[in-house]
Backbone bond lengths (Angstrom), bond angles and torsions (degrees), N, CA, C in turn:
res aa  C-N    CA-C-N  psi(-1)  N-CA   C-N-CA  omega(-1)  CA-C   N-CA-C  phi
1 X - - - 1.441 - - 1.525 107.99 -
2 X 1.349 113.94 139.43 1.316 120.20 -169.46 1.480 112.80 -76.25
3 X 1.801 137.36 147.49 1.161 132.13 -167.27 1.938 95.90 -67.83
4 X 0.890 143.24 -22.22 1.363 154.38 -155.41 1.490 105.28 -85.51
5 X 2.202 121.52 -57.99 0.669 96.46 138.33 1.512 160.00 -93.94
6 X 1.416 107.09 14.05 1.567 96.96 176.94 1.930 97.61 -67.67
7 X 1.202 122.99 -31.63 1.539 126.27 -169.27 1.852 96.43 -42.94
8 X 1.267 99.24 -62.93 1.375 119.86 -168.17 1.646 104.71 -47.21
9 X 1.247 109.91 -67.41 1.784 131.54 161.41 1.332 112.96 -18.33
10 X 1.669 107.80 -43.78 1.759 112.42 -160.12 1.474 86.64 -98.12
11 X 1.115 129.18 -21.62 1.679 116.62 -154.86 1.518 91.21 -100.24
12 X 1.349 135.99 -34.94 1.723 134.24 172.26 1.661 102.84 -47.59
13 X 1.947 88.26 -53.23 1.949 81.33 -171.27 1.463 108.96 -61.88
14 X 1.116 131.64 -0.93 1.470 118.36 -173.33 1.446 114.07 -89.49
15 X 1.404 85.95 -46.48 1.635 106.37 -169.82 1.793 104.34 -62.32
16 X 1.362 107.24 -24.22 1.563 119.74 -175.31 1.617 108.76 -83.24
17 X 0.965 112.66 -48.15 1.387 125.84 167.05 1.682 117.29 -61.80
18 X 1.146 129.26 -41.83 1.279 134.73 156.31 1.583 103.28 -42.20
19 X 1.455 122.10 -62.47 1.423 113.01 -143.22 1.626 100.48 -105.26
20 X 1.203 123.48 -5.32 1.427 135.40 112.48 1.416 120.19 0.21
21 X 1.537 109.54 -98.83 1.758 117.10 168.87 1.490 119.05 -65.14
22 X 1.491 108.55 -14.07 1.802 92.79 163.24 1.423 123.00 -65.62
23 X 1.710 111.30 -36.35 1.088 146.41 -166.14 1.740 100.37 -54.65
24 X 1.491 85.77 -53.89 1.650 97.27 -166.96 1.799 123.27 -83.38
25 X 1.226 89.95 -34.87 1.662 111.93 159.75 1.296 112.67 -33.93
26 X 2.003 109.26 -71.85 1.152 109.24 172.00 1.825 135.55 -75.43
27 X 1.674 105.82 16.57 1.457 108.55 171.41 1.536 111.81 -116.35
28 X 1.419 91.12 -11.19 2.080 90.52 -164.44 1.210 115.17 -70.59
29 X 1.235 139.39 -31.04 1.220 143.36 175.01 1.218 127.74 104.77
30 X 1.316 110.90 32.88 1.432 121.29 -172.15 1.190 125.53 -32.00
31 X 1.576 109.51 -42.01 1.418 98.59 -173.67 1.610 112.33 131.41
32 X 1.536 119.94 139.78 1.523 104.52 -177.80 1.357 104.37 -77.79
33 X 1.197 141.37 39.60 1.285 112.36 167.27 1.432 145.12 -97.48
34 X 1.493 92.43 33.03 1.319 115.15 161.80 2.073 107.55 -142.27
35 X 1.381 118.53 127.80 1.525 91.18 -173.97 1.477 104.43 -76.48
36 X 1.498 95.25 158.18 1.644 119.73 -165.16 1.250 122.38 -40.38
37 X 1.554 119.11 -32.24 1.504 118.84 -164.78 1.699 117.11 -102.60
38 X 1.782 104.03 -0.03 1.726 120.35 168.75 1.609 106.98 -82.55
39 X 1.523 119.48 111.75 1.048 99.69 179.90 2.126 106.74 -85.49
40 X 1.605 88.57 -166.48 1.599 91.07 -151.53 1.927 101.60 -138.39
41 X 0.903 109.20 -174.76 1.919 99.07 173.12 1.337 99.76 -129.92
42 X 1.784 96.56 150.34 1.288 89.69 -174.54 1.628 89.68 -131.93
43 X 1.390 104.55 138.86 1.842 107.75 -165.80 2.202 80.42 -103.97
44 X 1.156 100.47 161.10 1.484 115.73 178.12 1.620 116.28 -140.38
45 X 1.544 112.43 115.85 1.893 84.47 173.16 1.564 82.35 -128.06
46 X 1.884 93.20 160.54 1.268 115.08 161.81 1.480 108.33 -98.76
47 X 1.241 115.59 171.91 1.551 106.77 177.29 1.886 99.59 -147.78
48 X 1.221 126.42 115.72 1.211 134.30 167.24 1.378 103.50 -87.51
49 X 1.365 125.17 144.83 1.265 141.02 -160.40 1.564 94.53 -128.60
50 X 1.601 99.55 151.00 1.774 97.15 -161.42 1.629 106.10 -85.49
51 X 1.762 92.98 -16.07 1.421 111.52 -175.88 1.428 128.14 -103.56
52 X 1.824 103.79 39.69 1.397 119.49 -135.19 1.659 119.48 -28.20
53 X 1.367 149.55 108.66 1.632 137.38 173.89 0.889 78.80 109.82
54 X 1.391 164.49 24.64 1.429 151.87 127.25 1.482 109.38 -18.99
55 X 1.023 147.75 99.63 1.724 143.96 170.87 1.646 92.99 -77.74
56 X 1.038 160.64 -18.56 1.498 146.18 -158.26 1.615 95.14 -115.42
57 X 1.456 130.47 -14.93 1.437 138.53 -160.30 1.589 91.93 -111.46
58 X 1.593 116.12 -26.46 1.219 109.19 -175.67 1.480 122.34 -84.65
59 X 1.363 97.77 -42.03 1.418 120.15 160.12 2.088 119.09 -49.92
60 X 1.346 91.55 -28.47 1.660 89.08 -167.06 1.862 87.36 -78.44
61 X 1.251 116.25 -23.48 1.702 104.90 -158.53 1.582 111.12 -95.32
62 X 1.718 92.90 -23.86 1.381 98.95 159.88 1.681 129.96 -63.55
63 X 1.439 106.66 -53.68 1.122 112.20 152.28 1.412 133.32 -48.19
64 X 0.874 124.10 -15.12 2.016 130.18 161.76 1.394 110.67 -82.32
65 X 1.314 109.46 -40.81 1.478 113.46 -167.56 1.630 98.79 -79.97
66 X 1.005 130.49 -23.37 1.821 130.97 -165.39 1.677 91.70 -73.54
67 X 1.664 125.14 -32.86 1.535 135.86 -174.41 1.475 107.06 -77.32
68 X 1.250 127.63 -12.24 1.465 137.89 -168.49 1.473 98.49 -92.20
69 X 0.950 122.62 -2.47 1.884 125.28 177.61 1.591 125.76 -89.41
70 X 1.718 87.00 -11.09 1.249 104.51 -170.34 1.700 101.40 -86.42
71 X 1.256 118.25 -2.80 1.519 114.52 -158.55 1.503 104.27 -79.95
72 X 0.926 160.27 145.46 1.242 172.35 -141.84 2.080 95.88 -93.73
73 X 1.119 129.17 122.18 1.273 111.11 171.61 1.915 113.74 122.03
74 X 1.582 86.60 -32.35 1.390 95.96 -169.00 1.685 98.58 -101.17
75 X 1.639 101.26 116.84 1.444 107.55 172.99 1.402 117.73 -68.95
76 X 1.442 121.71 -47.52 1.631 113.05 -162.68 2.078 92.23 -150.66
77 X 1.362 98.60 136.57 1.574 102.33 176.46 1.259 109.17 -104.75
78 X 1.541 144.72 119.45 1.810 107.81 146.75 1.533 100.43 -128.26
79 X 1.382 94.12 145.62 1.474 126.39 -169.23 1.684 107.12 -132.92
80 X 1.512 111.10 123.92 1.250 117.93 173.70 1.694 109.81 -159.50
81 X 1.591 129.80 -166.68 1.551 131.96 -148.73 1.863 76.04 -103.83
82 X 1.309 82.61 174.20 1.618 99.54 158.41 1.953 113.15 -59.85
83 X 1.382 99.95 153.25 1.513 101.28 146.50 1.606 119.69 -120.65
84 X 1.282 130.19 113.40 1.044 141.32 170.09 1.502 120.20 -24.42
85 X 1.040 128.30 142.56 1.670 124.16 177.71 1.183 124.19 -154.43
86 X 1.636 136.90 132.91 1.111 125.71 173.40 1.581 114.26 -72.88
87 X 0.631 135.33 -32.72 1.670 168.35 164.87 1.417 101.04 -18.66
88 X 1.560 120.89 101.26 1.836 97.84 -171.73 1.376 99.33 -76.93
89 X 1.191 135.40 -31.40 1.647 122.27 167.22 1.453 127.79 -25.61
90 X 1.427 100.97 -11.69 1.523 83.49 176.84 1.722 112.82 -138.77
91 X 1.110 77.13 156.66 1.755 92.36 -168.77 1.614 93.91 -81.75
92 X 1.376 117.13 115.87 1.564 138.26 170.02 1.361 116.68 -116.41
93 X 1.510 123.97 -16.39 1.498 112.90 -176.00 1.838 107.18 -57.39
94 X 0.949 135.26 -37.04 1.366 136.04 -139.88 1.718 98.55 -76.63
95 X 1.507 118.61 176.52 1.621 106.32 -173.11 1.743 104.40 -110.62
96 X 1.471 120.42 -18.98 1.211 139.58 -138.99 1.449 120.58 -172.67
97 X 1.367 94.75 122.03 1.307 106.32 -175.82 1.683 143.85 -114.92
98 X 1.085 146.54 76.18 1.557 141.88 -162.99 1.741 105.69 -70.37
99 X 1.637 102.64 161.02 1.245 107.51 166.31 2.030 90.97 -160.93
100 X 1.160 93.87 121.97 1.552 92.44 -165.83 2.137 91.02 -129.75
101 X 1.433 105.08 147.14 1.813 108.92 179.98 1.109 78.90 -135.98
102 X 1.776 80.33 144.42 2.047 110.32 179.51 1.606 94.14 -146.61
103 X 1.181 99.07 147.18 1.335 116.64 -171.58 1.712 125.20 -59.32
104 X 1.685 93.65 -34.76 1.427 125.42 162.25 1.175 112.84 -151.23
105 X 1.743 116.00 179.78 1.192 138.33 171.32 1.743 98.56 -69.07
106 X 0.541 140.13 -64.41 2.085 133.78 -177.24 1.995 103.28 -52.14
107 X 1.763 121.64 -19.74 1.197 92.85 151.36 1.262 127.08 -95.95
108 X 1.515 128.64 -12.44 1.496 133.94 155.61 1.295 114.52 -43.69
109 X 1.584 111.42 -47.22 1.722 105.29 -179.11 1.619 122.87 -65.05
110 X 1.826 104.15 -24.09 1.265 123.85 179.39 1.483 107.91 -51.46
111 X 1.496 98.71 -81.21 1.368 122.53 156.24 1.850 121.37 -12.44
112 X 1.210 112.63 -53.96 1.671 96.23 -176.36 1.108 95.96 -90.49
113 X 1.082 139.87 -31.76 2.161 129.31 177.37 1.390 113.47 -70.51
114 X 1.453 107.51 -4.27 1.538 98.64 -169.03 2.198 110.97 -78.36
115 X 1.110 116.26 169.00 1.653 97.64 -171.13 1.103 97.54 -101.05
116 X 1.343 149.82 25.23 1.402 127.66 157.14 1.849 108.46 -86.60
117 X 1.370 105.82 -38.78 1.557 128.10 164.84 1.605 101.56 -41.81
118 X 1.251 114.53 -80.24 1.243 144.44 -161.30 1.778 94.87 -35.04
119 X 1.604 109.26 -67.38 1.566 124.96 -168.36 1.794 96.78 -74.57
120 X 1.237 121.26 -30.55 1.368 103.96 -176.37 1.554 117.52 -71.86
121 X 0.966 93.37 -30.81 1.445 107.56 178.90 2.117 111.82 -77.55
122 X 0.949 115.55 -25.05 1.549 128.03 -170.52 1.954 94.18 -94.81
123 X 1.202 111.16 -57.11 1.599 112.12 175.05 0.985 103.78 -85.21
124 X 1.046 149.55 -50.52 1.805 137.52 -157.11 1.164 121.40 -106.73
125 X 1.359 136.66 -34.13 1.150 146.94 140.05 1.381 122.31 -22.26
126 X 1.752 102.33 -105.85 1.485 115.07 -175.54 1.223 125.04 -54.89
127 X 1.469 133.66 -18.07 1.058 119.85 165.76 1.697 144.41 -55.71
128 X 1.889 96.11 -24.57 1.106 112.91 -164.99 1.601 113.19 -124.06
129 X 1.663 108.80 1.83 1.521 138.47 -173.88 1.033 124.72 -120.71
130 X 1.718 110.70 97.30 1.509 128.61 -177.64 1.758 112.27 -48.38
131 X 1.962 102.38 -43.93 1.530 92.93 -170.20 1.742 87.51 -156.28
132 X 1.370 112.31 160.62 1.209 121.55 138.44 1.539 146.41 -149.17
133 X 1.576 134.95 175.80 1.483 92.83 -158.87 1.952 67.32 -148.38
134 X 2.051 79.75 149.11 1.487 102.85 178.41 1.554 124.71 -102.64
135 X 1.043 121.15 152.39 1.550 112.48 163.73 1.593 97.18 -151.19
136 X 1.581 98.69 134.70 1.276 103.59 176.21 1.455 120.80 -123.75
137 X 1.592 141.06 102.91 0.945 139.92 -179.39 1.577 127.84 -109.49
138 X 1.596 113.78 168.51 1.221 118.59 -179.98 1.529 119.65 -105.80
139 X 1.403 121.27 93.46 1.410 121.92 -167.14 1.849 108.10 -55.65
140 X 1.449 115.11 144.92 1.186 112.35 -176.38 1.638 108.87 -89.29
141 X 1.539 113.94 22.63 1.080 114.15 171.13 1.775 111.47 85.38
142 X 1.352 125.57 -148.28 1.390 124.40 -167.70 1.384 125.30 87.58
143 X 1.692 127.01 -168.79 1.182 90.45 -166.37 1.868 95.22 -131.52
């Protein structure tokens, strides 16, 4: 496969995966705790595992990330494994997944300097995480 298209390949899965968690953002039910028509940010990580399907590696990052809710700033966390798919639309390689809403960008910035973030990510994270990839957006709100 040519470097040109895998570019193309990686930039669909993103763009698919983005509109993916917009998708879901606006069905999951977060919750009024923001009213419907303020929009909000929504930070996203994937997490590749070095040991890809690791269940004990998945569990350790899940378990770090469930402590990241506690940070002052962060309205709503969900964190869970991949779901498998025949479906080439969707991006399945990855092991782990976040979806975290902040009110703004100054509590996102809060959020990654803060030291529970900081150490979860330095102990629990990298040890057991080949790669991961971010996207950070601004929901247009709704309900």
């Amino acid at each position: 496969m040519s470097l040109v298209v895998r570019a193309v390949s990686s930039l669909m899965r993103t763009l698919l995966i983005g509109a993916l968690v917009v998708g879901l953002s606006a069905c999951a039910g977060w919750g009024p705790s923001r009213p419907a028509a303020e929009p909000y940010l929504i930070h996203v990580v994937l997490v590749w595992l070095k040991q890809p399907g690791n269940l004990e590696h998945r569990q350790q990052i899940m378990a770090a990330s469930e402590s990241l809710r506690e940070i002052p700033g962060v309205l709503d966390l969900r964190v869970g494994q991949v779901v498998h798919s025949d479906r080439p639309v969707v991006e399945d390689s990855y092991d782990v997944g976040l979806v975290l809403r902040f009110a703004n960008a100054q509590d996102l910035q809060h959020y990654l300097s803060h030291p529970l973030h900081v150490n979860a990510v330095k102990q629990q994270f990298v040890p057991v995480m080949q790669r991961y990839q971010v996207m950070d957006f601004v929901s247009t709100g709704g309900s």
